[in-house]
C-alpha positions as CSV (number, residue, x, y, z in Angstrom):
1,X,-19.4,-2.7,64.9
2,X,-21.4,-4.6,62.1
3,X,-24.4,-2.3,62.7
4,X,-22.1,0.8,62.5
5,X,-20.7,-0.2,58.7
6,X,-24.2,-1.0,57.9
7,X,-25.1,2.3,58.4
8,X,-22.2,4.4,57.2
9,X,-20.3,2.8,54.5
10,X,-22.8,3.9,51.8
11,X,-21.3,7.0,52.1
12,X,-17.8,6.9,52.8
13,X,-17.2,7.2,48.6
14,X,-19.0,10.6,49.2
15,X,-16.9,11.6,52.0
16,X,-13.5,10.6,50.5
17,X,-14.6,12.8,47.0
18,X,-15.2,15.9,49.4
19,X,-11.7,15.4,51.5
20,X,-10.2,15.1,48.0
21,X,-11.5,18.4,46.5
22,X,-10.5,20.1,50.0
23,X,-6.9,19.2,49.6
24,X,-6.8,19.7,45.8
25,X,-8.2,23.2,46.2
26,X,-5.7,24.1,48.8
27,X,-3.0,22.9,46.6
28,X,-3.9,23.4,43.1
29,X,-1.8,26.2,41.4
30,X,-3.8,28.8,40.6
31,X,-1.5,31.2,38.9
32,X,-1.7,28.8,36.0
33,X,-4.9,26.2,33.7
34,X,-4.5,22.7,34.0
35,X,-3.1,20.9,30.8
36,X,-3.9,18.0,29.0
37,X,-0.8,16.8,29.1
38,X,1.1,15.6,25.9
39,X,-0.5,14.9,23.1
40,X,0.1,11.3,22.2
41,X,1.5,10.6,18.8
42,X,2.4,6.8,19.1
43,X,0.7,4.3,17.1
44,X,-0.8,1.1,18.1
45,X,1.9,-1.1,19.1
46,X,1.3,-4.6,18.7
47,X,2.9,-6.8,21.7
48,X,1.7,-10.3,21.2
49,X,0.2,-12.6,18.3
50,X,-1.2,-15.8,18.6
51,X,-0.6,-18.1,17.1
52,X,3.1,-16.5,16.4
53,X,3.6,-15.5,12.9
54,X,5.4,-18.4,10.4
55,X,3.0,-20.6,11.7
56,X,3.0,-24.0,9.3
57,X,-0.3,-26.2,9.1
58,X,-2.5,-23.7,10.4
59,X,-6.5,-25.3,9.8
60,X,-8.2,-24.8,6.4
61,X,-11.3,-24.2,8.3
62,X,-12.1,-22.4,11.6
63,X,-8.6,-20.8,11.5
64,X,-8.4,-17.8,13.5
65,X,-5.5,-15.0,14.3
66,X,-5.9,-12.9,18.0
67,X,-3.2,-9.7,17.5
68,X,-3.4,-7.8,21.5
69,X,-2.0,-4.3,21.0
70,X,-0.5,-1.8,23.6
71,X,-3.3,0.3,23.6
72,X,-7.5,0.6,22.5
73,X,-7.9,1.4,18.6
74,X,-10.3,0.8,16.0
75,X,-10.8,-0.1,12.3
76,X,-10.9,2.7,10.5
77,X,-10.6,1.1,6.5
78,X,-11.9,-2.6,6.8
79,X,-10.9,-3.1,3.1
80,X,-7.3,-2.5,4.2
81,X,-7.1,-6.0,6.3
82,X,-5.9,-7.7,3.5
83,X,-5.3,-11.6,2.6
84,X,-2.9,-12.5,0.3
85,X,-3.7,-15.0,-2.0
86,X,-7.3,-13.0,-1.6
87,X,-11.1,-14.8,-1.4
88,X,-14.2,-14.1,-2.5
89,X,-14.9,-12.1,1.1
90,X,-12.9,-10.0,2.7
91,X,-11.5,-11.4,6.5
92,X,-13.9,-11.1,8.9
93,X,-12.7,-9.3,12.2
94,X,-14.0,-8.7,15.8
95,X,-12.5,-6.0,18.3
96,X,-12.2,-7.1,22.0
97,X,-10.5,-4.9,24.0
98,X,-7.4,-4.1,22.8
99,X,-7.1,-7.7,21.1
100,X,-8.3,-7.4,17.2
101,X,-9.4,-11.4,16.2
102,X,-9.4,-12.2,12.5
103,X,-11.4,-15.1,10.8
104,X,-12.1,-16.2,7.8
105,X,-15.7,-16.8,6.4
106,X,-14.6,-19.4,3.1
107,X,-11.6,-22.1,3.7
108,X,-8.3,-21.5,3.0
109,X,-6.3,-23.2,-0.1
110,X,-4.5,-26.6,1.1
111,X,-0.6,-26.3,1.2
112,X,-0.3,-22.2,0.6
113,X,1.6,-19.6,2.2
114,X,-0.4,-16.6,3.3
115,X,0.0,-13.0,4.2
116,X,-2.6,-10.8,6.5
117,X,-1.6,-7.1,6.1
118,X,-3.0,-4.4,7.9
119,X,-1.5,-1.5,6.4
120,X,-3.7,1.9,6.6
121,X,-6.5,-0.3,8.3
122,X,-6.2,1.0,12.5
123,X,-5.7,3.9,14.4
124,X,-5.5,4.1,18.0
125,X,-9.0,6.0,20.1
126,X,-7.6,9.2,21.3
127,X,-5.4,10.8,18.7
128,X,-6.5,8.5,15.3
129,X,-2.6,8.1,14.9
130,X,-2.4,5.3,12.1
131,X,-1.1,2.0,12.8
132,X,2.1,2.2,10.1
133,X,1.2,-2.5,9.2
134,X,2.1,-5.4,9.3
135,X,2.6,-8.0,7.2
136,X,1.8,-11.3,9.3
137,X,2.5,-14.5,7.4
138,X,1.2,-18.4,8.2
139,X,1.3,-21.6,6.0
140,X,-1.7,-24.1,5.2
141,X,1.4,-26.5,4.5
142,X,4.7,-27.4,6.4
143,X,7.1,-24.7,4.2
144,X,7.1,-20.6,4.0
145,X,7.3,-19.4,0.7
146,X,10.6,-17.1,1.3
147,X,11.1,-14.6,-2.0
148,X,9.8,-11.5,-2.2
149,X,9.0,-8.0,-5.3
150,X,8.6,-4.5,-5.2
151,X,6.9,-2.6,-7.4
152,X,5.6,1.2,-8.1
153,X,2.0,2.3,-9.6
154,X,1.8,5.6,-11.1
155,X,-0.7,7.6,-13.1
156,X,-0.2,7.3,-16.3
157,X,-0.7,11.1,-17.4
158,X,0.6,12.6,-14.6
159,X,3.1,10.2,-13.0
160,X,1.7,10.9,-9.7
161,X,1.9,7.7,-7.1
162,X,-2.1,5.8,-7.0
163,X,-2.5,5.1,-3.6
164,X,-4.4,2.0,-2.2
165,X,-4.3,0.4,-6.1
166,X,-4.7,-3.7,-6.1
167,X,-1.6,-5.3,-7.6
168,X,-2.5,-8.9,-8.6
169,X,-0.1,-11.7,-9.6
170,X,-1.5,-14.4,-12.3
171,X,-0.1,-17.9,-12.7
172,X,-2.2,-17.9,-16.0
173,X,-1.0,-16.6,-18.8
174,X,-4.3,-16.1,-20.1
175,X,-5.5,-12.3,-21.1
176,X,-9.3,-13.1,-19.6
177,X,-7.4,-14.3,-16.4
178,X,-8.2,-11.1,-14.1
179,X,-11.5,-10.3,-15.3
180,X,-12.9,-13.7,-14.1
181,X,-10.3,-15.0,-12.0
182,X,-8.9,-14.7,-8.5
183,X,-5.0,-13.9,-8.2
184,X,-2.6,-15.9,-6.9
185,X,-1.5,-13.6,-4.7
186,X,-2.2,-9.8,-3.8
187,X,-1.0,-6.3,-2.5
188,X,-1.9,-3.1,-2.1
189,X,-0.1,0.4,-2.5
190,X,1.0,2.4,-0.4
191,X,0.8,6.5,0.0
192,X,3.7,6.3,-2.2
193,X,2.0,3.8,-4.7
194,X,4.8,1.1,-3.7
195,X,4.1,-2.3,-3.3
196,X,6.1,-5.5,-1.9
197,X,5.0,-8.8,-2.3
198,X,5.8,-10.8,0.5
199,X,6.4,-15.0,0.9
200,X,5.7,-15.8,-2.7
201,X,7.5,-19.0,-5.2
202,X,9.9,-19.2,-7.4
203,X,7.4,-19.0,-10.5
204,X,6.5,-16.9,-13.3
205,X,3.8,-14.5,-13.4
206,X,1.8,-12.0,-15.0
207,X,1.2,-8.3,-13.0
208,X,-1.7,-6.2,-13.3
209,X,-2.9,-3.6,-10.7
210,X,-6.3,-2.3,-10.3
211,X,-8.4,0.1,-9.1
212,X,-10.5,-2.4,-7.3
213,X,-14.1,0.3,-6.5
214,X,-16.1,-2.6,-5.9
215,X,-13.2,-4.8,-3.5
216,X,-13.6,-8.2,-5.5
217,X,-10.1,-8.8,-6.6
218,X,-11.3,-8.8,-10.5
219,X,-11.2,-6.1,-13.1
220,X,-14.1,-4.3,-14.6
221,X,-13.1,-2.2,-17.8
222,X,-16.4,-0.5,-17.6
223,X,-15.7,1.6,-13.9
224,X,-12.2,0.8,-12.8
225,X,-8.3,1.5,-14.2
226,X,-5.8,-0.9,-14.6
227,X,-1.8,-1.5,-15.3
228,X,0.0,-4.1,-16.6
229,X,3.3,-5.4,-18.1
230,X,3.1,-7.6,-21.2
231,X,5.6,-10.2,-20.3
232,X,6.0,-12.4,-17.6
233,X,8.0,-11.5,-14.4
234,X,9.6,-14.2,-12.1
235,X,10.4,-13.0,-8.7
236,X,14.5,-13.5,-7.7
237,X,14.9,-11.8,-4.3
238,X,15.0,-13.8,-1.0
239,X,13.1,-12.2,2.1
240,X,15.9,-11.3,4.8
241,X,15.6,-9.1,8.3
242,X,18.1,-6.3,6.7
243,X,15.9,-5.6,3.7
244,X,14.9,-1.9,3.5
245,X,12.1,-2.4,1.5
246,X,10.6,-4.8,3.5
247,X,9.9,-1.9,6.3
248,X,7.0,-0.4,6.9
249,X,7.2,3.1,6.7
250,X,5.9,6.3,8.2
251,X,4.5,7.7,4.9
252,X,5.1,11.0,5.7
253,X,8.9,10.5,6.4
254,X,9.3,11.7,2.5
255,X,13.0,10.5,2.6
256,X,12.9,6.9,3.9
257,X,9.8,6.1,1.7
258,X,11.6,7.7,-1.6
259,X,14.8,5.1,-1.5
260,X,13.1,2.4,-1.0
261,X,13.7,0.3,-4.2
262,X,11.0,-0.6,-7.3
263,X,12.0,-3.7,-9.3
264,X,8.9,-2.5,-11.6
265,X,6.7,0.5,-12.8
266,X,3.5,0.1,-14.0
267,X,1.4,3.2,-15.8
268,X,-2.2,2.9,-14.3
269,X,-5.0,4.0,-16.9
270,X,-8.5,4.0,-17.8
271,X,-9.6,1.6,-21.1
272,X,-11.2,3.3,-23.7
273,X,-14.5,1.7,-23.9
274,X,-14.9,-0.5,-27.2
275,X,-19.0,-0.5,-27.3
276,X,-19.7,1.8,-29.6
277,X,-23.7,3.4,-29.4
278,X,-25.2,6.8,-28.7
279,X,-24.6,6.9,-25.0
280,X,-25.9,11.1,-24.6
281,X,-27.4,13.4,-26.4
282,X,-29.5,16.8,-25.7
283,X,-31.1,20.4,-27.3
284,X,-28.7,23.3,-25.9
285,X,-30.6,26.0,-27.4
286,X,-33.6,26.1,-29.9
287,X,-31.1,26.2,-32.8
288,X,-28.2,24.1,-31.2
289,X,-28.0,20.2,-29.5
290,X,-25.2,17.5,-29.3
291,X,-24.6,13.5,-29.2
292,X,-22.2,11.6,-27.2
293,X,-20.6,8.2,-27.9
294,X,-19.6,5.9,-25.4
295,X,-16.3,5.4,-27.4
296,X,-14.0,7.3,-29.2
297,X,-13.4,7.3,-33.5
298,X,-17.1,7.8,-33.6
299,X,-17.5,6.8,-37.8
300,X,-20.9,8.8,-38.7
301,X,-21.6,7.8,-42.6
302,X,-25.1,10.8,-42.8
303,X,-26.8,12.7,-40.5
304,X,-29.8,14.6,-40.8
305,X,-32.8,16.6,-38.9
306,X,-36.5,15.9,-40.7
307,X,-37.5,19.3,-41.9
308,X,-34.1,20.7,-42.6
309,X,-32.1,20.6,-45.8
310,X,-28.3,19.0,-45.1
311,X,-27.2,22.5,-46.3
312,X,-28.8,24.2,-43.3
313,X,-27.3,21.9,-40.7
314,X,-23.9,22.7,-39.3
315,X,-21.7,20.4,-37.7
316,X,-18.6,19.8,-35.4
317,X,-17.1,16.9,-34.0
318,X,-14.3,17.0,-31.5
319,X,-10.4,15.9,-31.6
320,X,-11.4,12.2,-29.7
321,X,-14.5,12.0,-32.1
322,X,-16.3,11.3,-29.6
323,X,-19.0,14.2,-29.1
324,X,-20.8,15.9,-31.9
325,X,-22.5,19.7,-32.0
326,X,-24.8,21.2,-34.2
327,X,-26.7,24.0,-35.0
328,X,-29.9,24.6,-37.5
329,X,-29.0,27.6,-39.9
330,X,-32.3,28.5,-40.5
331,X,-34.6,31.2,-39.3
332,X,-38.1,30.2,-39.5
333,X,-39.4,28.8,-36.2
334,X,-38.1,25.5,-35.2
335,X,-40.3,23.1,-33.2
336,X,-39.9,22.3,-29.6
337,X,-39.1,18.5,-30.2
338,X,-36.8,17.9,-33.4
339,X,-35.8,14.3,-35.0
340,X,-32.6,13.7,-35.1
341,X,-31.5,10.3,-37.4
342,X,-27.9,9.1,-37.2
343,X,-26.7,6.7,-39.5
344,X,-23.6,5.0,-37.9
345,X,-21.3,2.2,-37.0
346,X,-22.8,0.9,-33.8
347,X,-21.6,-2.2,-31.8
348,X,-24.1,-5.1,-32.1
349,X,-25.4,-7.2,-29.4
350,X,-22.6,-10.2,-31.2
351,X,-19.7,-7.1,-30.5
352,X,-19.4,-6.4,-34.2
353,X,-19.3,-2.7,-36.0
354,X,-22.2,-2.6,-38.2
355,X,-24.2,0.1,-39.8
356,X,-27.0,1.2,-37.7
357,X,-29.9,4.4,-37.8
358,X,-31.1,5.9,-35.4
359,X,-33.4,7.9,-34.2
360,X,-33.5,10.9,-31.4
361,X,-35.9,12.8,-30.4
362,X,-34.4,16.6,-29.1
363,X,-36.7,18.4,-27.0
364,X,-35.9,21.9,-26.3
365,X,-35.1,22.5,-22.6
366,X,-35.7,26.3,-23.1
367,X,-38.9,27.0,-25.1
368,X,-39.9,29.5,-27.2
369,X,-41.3,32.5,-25.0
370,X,-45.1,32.2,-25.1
371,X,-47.4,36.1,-26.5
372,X,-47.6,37.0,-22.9
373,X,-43.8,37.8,-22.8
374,X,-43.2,41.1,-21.8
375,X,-40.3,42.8,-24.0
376,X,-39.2,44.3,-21.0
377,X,-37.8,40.9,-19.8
378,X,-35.5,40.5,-23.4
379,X,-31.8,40.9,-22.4
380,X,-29.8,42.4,-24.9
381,X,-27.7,39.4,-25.7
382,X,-30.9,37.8,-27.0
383,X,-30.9,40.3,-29.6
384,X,-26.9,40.6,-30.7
385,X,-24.5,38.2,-32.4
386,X,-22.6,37.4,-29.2
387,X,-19.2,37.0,-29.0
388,X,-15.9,37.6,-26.8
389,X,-12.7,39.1,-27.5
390,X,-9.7,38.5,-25.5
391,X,-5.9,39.3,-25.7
392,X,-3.7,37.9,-23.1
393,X,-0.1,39.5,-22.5
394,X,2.2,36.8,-21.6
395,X,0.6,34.8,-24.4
396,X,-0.1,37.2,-27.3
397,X,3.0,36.3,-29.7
398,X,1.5,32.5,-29.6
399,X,-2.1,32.8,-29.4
400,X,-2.6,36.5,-30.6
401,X,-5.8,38.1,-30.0
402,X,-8.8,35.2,-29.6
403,X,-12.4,35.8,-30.9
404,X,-14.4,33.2,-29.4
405,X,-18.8,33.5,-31.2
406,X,-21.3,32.0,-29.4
407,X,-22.7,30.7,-32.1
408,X,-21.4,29.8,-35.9
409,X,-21.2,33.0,-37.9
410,X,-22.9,32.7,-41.5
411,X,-21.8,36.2,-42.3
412,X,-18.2,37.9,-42.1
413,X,-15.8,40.9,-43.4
414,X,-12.6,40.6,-41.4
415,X,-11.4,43.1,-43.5
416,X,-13.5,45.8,-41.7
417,X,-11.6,44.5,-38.9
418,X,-9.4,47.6,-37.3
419,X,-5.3,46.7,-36.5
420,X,-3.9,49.8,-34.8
421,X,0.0,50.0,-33.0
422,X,0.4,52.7,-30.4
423,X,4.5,53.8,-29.9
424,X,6.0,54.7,-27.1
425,X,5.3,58.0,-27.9
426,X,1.7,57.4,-27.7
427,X,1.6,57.6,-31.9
428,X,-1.1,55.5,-33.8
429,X,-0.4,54.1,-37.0
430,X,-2.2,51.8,-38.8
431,X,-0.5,47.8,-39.0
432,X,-1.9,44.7,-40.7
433,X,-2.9,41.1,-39.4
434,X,-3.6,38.0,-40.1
435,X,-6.6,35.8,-39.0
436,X,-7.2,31.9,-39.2
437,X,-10.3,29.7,-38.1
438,X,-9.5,27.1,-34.8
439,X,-9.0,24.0,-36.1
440,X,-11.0,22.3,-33.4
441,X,-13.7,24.9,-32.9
442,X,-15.3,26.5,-35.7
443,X,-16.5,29.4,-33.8
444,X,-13.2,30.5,-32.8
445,X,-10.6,32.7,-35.0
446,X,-7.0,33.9,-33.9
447,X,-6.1,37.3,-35.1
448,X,-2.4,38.1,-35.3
449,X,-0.2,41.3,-36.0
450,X,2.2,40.8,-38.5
451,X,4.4,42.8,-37.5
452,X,7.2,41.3,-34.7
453,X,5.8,42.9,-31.5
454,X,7.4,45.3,-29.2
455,X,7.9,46.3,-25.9
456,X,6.7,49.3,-24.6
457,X,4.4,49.0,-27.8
458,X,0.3,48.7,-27.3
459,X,-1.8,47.1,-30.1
460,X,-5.3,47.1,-30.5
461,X,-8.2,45.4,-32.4
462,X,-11.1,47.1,-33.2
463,X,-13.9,45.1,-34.4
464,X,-17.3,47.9,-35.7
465,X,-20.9,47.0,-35.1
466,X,-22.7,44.9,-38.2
467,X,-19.3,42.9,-39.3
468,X,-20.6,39.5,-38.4
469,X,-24.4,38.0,-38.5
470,X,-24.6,34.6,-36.5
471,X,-27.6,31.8,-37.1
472,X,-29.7,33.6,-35.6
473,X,-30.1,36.2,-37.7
474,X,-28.5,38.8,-35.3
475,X,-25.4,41.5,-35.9
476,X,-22.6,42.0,-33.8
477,X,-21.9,45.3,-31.4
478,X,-18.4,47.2,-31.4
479,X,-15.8,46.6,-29.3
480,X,-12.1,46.8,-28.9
481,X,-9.6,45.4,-26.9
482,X,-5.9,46.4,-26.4
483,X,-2.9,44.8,-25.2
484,X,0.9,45.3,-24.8
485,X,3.7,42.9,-24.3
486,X,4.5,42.4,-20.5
487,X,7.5,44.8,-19.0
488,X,8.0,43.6,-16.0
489,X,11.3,43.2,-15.4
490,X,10.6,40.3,-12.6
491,X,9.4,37.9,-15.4
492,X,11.7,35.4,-16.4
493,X,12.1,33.0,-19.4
494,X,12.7,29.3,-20.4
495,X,13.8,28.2,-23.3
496,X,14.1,24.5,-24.8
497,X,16.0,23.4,-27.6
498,X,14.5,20.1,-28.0
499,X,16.6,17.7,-30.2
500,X,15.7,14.1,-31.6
501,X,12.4,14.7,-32.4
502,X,11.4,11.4,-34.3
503,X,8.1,11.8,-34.0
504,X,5.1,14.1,-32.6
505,X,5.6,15.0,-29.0
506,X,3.2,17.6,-26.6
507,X,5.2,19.7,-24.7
508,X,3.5,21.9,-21.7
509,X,4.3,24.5,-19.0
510,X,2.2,23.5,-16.1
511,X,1.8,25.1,-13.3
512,X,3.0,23.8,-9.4
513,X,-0.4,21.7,-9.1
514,X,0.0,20.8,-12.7
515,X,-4.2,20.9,-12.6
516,X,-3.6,24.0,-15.3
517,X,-1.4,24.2,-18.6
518,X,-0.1,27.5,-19.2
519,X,1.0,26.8,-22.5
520,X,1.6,24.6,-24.9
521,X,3.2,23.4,-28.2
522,X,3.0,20.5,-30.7
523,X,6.0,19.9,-32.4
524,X,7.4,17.5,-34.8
525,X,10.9,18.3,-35.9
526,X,13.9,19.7,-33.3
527,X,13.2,23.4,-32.1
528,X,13.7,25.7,-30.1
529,X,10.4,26.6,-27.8
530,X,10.0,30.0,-25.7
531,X,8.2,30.0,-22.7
532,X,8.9,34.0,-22.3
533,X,7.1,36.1,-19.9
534,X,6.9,33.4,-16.7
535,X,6.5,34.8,-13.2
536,X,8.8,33.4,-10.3
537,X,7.6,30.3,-9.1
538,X,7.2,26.9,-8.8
539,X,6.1,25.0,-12.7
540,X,6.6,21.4,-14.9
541,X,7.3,20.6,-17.8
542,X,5.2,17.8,-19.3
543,X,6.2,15.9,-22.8
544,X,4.1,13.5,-23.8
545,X,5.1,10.9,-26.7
546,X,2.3,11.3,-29.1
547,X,3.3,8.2,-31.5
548,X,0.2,7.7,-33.6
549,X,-0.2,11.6,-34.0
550,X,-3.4,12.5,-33.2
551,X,-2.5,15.6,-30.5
552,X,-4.2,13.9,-27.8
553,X,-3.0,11.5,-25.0
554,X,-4.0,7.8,-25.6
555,X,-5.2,5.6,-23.4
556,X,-4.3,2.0,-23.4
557,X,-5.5,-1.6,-24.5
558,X,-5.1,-4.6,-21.9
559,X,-6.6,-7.4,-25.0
560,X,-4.7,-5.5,-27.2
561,X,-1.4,-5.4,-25.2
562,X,-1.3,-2.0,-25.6
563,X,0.4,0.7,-22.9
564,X,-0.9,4.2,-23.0
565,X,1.3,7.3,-24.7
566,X,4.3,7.8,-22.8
567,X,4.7,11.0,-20.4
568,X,7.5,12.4,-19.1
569,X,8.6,15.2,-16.6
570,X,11.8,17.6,-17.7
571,X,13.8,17.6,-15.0
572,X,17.1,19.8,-14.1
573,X,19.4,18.6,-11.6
574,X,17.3,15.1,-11.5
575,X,14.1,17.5,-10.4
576,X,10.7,17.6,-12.0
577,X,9.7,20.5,-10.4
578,X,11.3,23.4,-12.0
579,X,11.8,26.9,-9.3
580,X,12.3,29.9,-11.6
581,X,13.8,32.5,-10.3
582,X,12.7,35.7,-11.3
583,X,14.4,38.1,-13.9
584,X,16.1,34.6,-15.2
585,X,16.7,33.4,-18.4
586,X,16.6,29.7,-18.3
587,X,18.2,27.4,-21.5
588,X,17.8,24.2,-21.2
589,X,18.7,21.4,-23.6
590,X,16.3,18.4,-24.1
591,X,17.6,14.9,-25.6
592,X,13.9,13.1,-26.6
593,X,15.5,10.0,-27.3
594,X,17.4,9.8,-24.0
595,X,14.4,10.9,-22.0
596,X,11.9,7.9,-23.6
């Protein structure tokens, strides 16, 4: 007997496959594939901790947290297992099977309550379904700290939720505290941008949050955004098992994550840099080049190229004053490398604004074609006054026709300028306009009928050849473009009659992805604004509280205690985004001073 299993059992796992597949193949169904089965959405499920969470004198040293789940996973955002109060490192962790072991590489702080969260860090193997957190808590001491906060973190220009932002608690009350300091205690965001602080004292504090890039728990202005609130906040709530916002949510149940309650809101924005110097500069063309400061309110006493009289150099700075174009109006040669001098306020190496020169060398990127050019390679643009005319329907009566010029025009007769308004019966007659220079952008001019336009009315502009000579010596070519007001009877329009205007406010029709404006005003006094001509769809409204008046959005000051601009979203029927209907007239009445 012992020599016959000897010889045979090696092979009796063969046989046993082969009798399997016989009987499988006679009962397989073949009328139909084999399936997977069910796909599995279930998240990790965690089933035993040790030690067991409220743990009290847990080891400064050679502490160390075993979690086993229900099921293999992995790490798939280590930055995500967070400590709370944070160190230098982040917690070091180890998968064993389905156990996930956490240790730390620095010792803890003596007598402190702690919290380990792992929200957004695992996902199970098979299906990557996210693990929804936990908030595990343990004690250096012999007491649980027991109250808790809630918060929310939101962009401060578009209000959207900042996901995964680092909201820090300070016991100092000192402004340097989070640029060189560790927090007392620390949180993330969620999908939502909400945030709870967990097992924290009755004491006061001050909140920032951060877009931590580099994961050390400390603020750089140079690459990261922050939020704040400039007074102290002292949390009152007491941790309980019926809380609501003490769950963790599925993010995507929209619903259950939008009730959840926010003791605070904090606007998160980028710092406008306060080192003022030269940070860019460059030669567009042979006749045209541009600086860039690293700061905005750029204060440029004189400027000036060698070899060029101040008369023959035009300039343009932009709203921020913070980038700078120029052009040489001249036509003799210029060479391929120009000196630029720039006498301005620069930040010295003590921080101060002081007068400074200097000196930049602008090398021409696209030299001057060598004798061996062909003419056949000259494009035709090389030899015109370039420009574009456009006209666009559902923005004509604000806008009215745009002439955009490549380059600064030295010569021009707008009077030679053609204004021509085709009736419905297809009759020309001859109407007038007006034109104005962009306040912004020197080379653009808005031409508008004076006449009240009309439906089923077409207007034209006409501009003849040899009207306008640029700095380059060239003419212009004819063209002509015509519009007429939109008649489609599906368009729709909004109208706002915006009252308790105290100050200078930007108001503007975005559209559903509010990544484009559509249009916009800049008003001052009540009015009434008309968004006419909208198509059915999906849009915002977007008011912005321009206080200092400037037409631009500022950004804020944490040293100077300074928030950025305000922004608000209209909203009608407690909803931002606005569905208009089409062929709809829409009048809606906005209160400014009840909506900041």
């Amino acid at each position: 007997m012992k020599e016959f299993w000897k010889r045979y059992f090696p092979v009796l796992p063969v046989l046993l496959v082969l009798w399997g597949a016989m009987f499988s193949h006679s009962c397989a169904n073949t009328s139909q594939a084999p399936t997977g089965g069910k796909k599995d959405t279930i998240p990790p499920v965690i089933v035993k901790m040790n030690p067991r969470p409220y743990v009290l004198g847990v080891p400064v040293t050679g502490a160390k947290f075993v979690f086993t789940f229900d099921e293999y996973f992995k790490v798939s955002n280590p930055r995500n297992i967070f400590l709370s109060p944070p160190q230098k490192t982040l917690p070091k962790y180890r998968i064993k099977g389905k156990n996930l072991i956490i240790s730390f590489e620095e010792p803890l702080e003596e007598n402190t309550t702690y919290t380990l969260n792992f929200y957004g860090a695992l996902q199970d193997n098979n299906e990557n379904n996210p693990y929804p957190g936990y908030s595990y808590v343990f004690s250096t001491g012999d007491s649980i700290d027991s109250l808790y906060m809630t918060g929310l973190v939101q962009d401060c220009s578009t209000l959207d939720p900042v996901k995964e932002a680092t909201v820090l608690l300070y016991e100092s009350q000192d402004d340097s505290a989070v640029f060189n300091q560790r927090p007392f205690a620390a949180t993330k965001t969620d999908d939502w941008g909400y945030f709870c602080f967990r097992n924290i004292p009755d004491k006061p504090f001050r909140i920032y949050a951060i877009k931590d890039e580099n994961n050390n728990n400390l603020y750089d202005p140079d690459t990261e955004q922050i939020a704040f609130l400039d007074s102290l906040i002292r949390p009152v709530n007491v941790i309980r098992d019926s809380v609501y916002e003490l769950t963790f949510f599925n993010m995507k149940d929209t619903v259950a994550c939008r009730e959840r309650k926010a003791e605070y809101e904090l606007s998160m924005f980028r710092e406008t840099p306060s080192r003022q110097y030269i940070k860019n500069s460059g030669r567009r063309t042979e006749r045209s080049a541009f600086i860039s400061f690293n700061a905005r309110n750029a204060h440029i006493d004189t400027m000036w190229i060698a070899g060029v009289t101040p008369d023959r150099l035009i300039t343009q700075i932009n709203l921020e004053r913070d980038s700078l174009e120029m052009w040489i109006n001249d036509q003799r040669p210029i060479p391929d490398t120009v000196n630029l001098f720039v006498n301005y306020l620069k930040t010295d190496t003590t921080g101060v604004l002081s007068g400074f020169t200097e000196e930049i060398k602008l090398g021409n990127q696209n030299p001057r074609r060598t004798r061996r050019f062909v003419q056949e390679e000259i494009n035709h643009t090389d030899t015109i006054c370039v420009f574009d005319l456009k006209a666009e329907p559902e923005k004509i009566e604000q806008d009215g026709f745009v002439l955009a010029f490549e380059y600064p025009i030295i010569n021009a007769w707008f009077d030679s300028i053609k204004f021509v308004i085709t009736n419905p019966r297809n009759q020309d007659e001859e109407g007038s306009f007006t034109y104005s220079r962009d306040t912004l952008d020197i080379r653009k001019y808005n031409i508008k009928p004076k006449e009240i336009m009309l439906p089923g009315y077409g207007y034209t502009v006409k501009i003849p050849n040899r009207i306008f000579r640029d700095i380059n010596n060239h003419w212009n070519d004819s063209t002509e473009v015509s519009v007429s007001l939109p008649t489609d009877e599906e368009l729709s329009s909004l109208n706002l009659d915006v009252r308790n205007v105290h100050h200078k406010y930007i108001i503007e029709l975005l559209d559903e992805r509010r990544t484009n404006v559509l249009r916009s005003f800049i008003i001052t006094a009540d009015r009434s604004l008309v968004f006419p001509y909208i198509k059915s769809g999906k849009y915002y409204i977007r008011i912005t509280e321009d206080m200092n008046g400037n037409s631009y959005v500022d950004s804020g000051s944490l040293l100077d205690h300074q928030m950025p601009e305000k922004v608000q979203y209209l909203k009608i029927n407690d909803n931002p985004l606005l569905d208009i209907p089409a062929s709809a007239v829409i009048n809606q009445t906005v209160d400014l001073e009840e909506l900041f």
